[in-house]
C-alpha positions in Angstrom: 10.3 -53.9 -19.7 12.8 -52.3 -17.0 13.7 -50.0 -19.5 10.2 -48.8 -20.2 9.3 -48.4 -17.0 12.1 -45.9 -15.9 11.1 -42.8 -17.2 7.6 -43.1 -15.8 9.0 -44.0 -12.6 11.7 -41.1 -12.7 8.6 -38.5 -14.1 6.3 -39.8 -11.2 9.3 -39.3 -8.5 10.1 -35.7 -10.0 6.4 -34.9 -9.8 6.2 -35.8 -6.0 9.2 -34.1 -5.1 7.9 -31.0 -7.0 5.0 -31.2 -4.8 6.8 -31.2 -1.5 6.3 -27.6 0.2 10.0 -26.0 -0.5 11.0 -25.7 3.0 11.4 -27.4 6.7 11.9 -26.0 10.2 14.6 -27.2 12.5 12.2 -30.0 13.6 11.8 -31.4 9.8 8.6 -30.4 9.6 7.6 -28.3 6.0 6.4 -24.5 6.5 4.7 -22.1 4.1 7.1 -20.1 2.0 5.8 -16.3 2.2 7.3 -13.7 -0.3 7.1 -9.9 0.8 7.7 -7.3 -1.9 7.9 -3.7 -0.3 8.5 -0.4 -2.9 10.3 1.6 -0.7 11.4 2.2 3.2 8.5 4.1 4.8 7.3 4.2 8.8 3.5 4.8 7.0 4.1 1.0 5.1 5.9 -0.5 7.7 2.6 -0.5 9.5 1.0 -2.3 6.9 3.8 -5.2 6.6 3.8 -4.9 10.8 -0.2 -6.0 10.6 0.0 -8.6 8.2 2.7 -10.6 9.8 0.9 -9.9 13.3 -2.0 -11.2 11.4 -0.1 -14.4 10.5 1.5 -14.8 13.7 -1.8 -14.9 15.3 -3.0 -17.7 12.8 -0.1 -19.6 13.9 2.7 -18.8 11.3 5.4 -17.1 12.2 9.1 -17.2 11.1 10.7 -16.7 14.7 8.4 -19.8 15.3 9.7 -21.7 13.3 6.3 -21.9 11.4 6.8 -19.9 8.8 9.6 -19.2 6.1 9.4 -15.2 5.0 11.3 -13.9 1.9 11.4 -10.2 2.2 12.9 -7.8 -0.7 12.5 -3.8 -0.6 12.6 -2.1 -3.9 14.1 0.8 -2.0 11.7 3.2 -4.7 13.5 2.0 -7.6 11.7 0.8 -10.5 14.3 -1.4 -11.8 15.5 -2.6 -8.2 11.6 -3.3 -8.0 11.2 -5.6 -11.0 14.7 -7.6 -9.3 13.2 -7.9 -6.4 10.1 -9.3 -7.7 11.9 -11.8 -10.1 14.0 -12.9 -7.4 10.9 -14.1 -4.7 8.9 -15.6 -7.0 12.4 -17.5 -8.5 12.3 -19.2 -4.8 8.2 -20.5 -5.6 7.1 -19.3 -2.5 3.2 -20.2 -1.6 2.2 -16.5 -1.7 3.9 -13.5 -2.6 2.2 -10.3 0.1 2.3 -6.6 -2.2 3.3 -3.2 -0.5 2.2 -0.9 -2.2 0.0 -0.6 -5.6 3.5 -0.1 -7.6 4.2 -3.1 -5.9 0.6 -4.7 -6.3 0.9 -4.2 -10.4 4.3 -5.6 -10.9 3.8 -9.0 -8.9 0.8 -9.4 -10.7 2.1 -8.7 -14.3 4.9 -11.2 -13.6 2.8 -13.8 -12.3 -0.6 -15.2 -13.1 0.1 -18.4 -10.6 1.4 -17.4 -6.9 -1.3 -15.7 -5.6 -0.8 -12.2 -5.0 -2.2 -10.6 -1.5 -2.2 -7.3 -1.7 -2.3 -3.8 0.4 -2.7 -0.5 0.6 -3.3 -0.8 -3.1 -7.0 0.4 -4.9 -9.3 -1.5 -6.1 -7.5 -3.6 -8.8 -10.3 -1.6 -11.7 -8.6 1.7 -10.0 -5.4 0.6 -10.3 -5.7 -0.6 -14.0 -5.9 -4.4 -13.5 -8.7 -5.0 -15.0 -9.0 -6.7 -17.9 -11.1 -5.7 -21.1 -14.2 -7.5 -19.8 -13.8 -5.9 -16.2 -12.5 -9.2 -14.9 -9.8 -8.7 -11.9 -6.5 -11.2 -12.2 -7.5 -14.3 -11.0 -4.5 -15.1 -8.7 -5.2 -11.6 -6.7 -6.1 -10.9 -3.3 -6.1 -9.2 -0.4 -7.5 -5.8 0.5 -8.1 -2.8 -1.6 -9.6 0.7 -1.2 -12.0 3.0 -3.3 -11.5 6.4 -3.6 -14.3 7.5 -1.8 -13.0 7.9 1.5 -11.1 11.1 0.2 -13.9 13.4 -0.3 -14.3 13.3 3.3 -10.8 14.1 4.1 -10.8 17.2 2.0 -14.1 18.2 3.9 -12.2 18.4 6.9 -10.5 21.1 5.8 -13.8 22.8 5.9 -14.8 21.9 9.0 -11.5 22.9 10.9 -10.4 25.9 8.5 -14.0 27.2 7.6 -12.6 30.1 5.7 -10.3 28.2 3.7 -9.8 29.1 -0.4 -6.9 28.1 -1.4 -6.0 24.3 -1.5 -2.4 23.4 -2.2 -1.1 19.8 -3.3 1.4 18.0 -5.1 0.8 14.6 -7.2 2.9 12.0 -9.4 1.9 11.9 -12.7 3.2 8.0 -12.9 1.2 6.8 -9.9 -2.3 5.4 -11.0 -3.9 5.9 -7.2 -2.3 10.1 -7.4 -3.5 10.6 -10.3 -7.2 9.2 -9.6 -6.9 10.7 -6.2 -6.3 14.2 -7.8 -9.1 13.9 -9.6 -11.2 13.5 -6.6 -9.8 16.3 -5.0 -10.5 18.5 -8.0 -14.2 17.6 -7.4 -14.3 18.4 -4.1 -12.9 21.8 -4.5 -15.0 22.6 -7.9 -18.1 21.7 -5.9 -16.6 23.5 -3.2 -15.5 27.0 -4.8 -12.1 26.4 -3.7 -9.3 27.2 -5.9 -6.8 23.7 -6.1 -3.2 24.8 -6.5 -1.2 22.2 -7.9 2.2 20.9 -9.1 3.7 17.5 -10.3 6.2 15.5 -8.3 7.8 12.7 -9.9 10.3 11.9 -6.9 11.0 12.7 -3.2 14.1 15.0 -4.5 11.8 17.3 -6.3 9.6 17.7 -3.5 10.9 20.5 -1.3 11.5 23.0 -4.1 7.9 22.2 -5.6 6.6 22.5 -2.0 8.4 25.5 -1.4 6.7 27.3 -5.1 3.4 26.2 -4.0 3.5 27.6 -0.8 4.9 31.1 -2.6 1.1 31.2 -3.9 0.1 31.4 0.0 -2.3 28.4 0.0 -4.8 28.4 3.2 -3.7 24.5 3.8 -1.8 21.6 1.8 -3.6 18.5 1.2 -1.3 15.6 0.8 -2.3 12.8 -1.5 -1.8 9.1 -0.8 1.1 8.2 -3.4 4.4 6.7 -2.5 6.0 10.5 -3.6 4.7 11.7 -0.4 4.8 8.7 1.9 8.8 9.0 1.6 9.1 12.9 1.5 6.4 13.3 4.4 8.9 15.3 6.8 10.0 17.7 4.0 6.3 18.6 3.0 5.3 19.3 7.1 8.7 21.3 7.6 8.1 23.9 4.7 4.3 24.0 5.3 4.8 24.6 9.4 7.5 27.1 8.8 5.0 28.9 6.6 2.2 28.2 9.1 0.1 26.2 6.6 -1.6 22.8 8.2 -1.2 19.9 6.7 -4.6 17.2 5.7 -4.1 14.1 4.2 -6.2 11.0 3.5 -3.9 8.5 5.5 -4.3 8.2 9.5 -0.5 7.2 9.6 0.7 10.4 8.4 -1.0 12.5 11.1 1.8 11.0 13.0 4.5 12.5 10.7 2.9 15.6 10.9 -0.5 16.1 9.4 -3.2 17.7 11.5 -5.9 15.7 10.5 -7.2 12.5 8.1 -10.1 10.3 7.2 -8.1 7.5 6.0 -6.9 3.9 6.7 -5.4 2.5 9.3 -2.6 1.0 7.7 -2.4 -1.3 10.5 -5.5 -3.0 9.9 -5.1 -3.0 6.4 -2.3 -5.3 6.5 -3.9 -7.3 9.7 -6.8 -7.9 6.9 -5.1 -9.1 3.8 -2.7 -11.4 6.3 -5.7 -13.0 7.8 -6.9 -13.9 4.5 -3.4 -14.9 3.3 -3.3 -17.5 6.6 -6.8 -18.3 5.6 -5.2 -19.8 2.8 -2.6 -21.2 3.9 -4.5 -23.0 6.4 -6.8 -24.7 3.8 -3.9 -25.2 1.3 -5.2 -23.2 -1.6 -7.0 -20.3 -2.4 -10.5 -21.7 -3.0 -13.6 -19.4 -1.7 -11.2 -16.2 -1.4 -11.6 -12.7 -3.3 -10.0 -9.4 -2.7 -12.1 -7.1 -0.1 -12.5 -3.9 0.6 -10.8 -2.4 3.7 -13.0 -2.5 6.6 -11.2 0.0 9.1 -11.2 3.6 8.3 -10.4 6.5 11.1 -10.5 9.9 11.6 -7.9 11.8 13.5 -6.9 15.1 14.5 -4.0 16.3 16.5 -5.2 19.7 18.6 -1.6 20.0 19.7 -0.7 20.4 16.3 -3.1 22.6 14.9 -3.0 25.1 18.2 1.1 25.0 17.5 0.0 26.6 14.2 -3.0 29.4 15.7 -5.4 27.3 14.6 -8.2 26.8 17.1 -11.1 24.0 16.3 -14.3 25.5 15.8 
């Protein structure tokens, strides 16, 4: 009878301790295990991953608390390096695993359908080809996306500060699902707009200043940098060449006017990551992931640095 009973009571003691959240504080007490997979080193990102854990912090988890147990791995914009890094935080089971950025997004998600995945600055999971063949999104994703909408008004800005403007210069990566589909919505813009698009592939930040430096040889009117993780890490190349050549820089993404750009209708990266942590501590509050979907961003800005564009004879009309 002993004997029989053994392995139920060894399977029912293996089940509770499987249960047990994977981690204590100094105190004893358990804390949520957060996972935080970033593609590369960027001071755009960084204030993405700076809002969510702000977010988090303000929910009451935080690791320098003593509430919160983080497990952080940058890809360092290797693709290889990135699939690792992936492996190795979701090897440690950790309650959710945050995404930074779509490259990011797509590869937690394809390597796990059961941690939920809380994404940012990612598109809308369709956009970035996460769909499935009936339009369904994965069912462990959240988080918070964007459309591409927003773009078409950051190309009209060149209009309305460069009202002559002709020529539009830009650069894309042909293995980036959100450049490509941005691109595209560029080229709209400038068809409907009778402006002629100048472009040229990127495929990584060490191509970028001789590509830059061949478009600019076709003496564009201004460069319109794309939101892709190409130009996120070569942002300070693309700004030196274009300012030596007097050429302004737009771009879709509020943190690069700080890097250089003159003006964007984008994100604040920020608040995108302050929105998909507040859902990720909504979650861990409740202990599952009942009642949440991914959401679009909700904080979108529009900025313009004068200084900048009178350093470059450019005078706002």
């Amino acid at each position: 009878m002993i004997r029989r009973l053994l392995p139920g009571a060894f399977l029912l003691a293996l089940f509770l301790f499987s249960c047990q959240p994977s981690t204590k504080n100094n105190s004893g007490k358990s804390v949520p295990v957060v996972g935080f997979l970033d593609l590369l080193e960027d001071a755009t990102l960084a204030e993405a991953k700076k809002g969510f854990f702000v977010a988090l912090k303000d929910s009451g988890f935080s690791a320098t608390d003593g509430t919160l147990e983080v497990i952080y791995r940058n890809a360092q914009n290797d693709q290889p390096t990135l699939l690792q890094a992936c492996d190795y935080i979701l090897s440690k089971q950790p309650d959710l695993i945050a995404t930074n950025p779509t490259l990011s997004t797509i590869t937690a998600v394809q390597r796990t359908k059961v941690i939920p995945v809380f994404m940012m600055v990612s598109p809308r999971p369709d956009i970035a080809g996460l769909a499935d063949a009936q339009g369904n999104w994965p069912a462990n994703l959240y988080g918070t996306y964007e459309t591409l909408e927003y773009i078409d008004t950051s190309v009209l800005l060149i209009k309305e500060i460069l009202p002559e403007a002709k020529r539009i210069a830009t650069t894309y990566n042909q293995s980036e699902p959100q450049s490509m589909d941005a691109l595209e919505r560029i080229e709209s813009v400038c068809k409907a707009q009778g402006w002629t698009l100048i472009k040229r592939p990127v495929n990584n930040s060490n191509e970028t200043q001789l590509v830059v430096a061949a478009l600019l040889n076709e003496k564009p009117d201004a460069f319109f940098a794309l939101p892709d993780n190409t130009v996120f890490s070569s942002m300070e190349v693309i700004v030196r060449a274009c300012d030596e050549a007097k050429v302004p820089v737009f771009t879709s993404e509020e943190g690069l006017v700080k890097r250089g750009a003159v003006a964007a209708y984008g994100a604040d990266l920020y608040q995108w990551g302050y929105q998909s942590g507040a859902m990720a501590a909504r979650m861990l509050k409740q202990g599952n992931a009942d009642g949440l979907t991914p959401e679009a961003l909700k904080v979108r800005k529009r900025v313009v640095n004068e200084e900048k564009l009178k350093s470059l004879g450019v005078a706002l009309q």
